[in-house]
Legacy VTK file of the C-alpha trace (Angstrom):
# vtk DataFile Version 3.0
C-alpha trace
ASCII
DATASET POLYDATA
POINTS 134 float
101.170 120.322 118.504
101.134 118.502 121.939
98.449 116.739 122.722
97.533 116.248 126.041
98.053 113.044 128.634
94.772 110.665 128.526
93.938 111.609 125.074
92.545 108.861 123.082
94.307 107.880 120.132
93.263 104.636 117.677
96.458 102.779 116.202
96.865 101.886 112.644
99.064 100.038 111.250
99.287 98.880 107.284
101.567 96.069 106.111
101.912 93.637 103.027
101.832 90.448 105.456
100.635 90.036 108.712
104.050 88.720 109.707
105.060 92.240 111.516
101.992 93.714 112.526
102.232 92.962 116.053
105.808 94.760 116.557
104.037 97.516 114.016
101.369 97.897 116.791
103.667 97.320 119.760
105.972 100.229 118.473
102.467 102.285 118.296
101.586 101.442 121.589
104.856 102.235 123.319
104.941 105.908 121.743
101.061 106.127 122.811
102.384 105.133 126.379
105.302 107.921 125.957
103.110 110.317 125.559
100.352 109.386 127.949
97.928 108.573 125.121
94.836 106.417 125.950
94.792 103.856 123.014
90.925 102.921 122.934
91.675 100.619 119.895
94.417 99.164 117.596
93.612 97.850 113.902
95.872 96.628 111.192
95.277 95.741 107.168
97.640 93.320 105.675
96.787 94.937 102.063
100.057 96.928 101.489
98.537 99.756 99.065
95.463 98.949 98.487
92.343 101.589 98.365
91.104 102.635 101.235
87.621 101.054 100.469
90.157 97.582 100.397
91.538 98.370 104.017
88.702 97.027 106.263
90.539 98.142 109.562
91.468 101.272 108.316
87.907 101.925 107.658
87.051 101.075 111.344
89.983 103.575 112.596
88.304 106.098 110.328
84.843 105.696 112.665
86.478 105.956 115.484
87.667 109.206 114.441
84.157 110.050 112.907
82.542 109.056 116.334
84.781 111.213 118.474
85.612 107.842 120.333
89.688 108.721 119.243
90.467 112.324 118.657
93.590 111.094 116.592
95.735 108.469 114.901
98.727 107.043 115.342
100.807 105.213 112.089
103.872 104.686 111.662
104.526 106.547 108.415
101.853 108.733 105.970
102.027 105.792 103.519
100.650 103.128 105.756
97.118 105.871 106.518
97.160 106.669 102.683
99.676 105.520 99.628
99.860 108.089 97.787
100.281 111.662 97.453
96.528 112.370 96.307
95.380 110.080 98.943
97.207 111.886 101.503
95.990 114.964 101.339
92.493 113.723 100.820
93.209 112.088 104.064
94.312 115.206 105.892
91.134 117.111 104.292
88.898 114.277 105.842
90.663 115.036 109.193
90.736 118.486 109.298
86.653 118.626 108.646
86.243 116.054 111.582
88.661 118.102 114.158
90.890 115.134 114.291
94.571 114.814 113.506
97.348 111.809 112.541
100.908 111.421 114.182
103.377 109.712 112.729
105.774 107.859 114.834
108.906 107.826 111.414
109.062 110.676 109.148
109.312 109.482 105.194
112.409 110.542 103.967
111.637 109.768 100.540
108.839 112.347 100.906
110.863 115.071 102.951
110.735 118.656 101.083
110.709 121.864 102.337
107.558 123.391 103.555
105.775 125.606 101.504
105.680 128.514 104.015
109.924 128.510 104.171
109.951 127.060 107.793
113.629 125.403 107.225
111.865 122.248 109.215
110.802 119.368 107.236
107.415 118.691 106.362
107.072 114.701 104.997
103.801 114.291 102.407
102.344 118.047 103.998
101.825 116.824 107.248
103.285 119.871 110.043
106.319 118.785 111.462
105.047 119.501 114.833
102.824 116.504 114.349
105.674 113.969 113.115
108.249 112.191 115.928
111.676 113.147 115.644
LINES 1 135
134 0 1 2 3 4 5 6 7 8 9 10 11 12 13 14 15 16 17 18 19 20 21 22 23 24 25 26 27 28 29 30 31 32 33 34 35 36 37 38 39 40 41 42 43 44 45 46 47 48 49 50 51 52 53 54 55 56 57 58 59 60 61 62 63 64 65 66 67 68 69 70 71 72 73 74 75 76 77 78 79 80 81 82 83 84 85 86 87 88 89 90 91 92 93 94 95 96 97 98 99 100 101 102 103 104 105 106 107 108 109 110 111 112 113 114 115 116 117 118 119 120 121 122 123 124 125 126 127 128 129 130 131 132 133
């Protein structure tokens, strides 16, 4: 789905150290640019999996969302917004309720299968492929 120019997007980024989190964000921010996203805020956890009540700027990226101040998310990959697969689609459930939506800027290939309704695309962790960056 395209989303339109001046739409306001938060950027989140999850790592294990803080020692690429700027380049993490900077990557972000350049697809944001590409796409004529307004980035109203940028956060980043250095807590690698850890739950999502653990992830402090994660949680603060979810408000925006709740608030309407950021209609959607940008992350590099589904893992960095949620670990694992549960998680995930808890994550997409908490979306879809609030209107809002995630776009990943690198598909998972470890997570790549088939989607369910036999589009030959690729659908990484459930998420449309329309909403991941080729």
């Amino acid at each position: 789905m395209t989303r339109p120019p001046g739409t306001p997007v938060v950027l989140y980024a999850c790592t294990t150290h803080y020692g690429n989190t700027e380049q993490l964000l900077a990557d972000l921010r350049a697809h944001a640019v590409a796409h004529g996203w307004n980035v109203v805020a940028e956060h980043a956890d250095a807590t690698g999996a850890a739950p999502e009540a653990e992830r402090p700027a994660f949680l603060k990226a979810k408000a925006l969302l709740t608030s309407g101040a950021a209609e959607g998310m940008l992350s590099r990959y589904p893992a960095m917004a949620a670990y694992h697969p549960h998680e995930q689609a808890a994550f997409r459930d908490w979306l879809e309720v609030r209107g809002a939506w995630v776009h990943y800027t690198w598909p998972a290939p470890r997570h790549r299968h088939p989607r369910p309704d036999g589009d030959d695309s690729v659908d990484p962790c459930g998420i449309p492929a329309a909403e991941v960056a080729r």
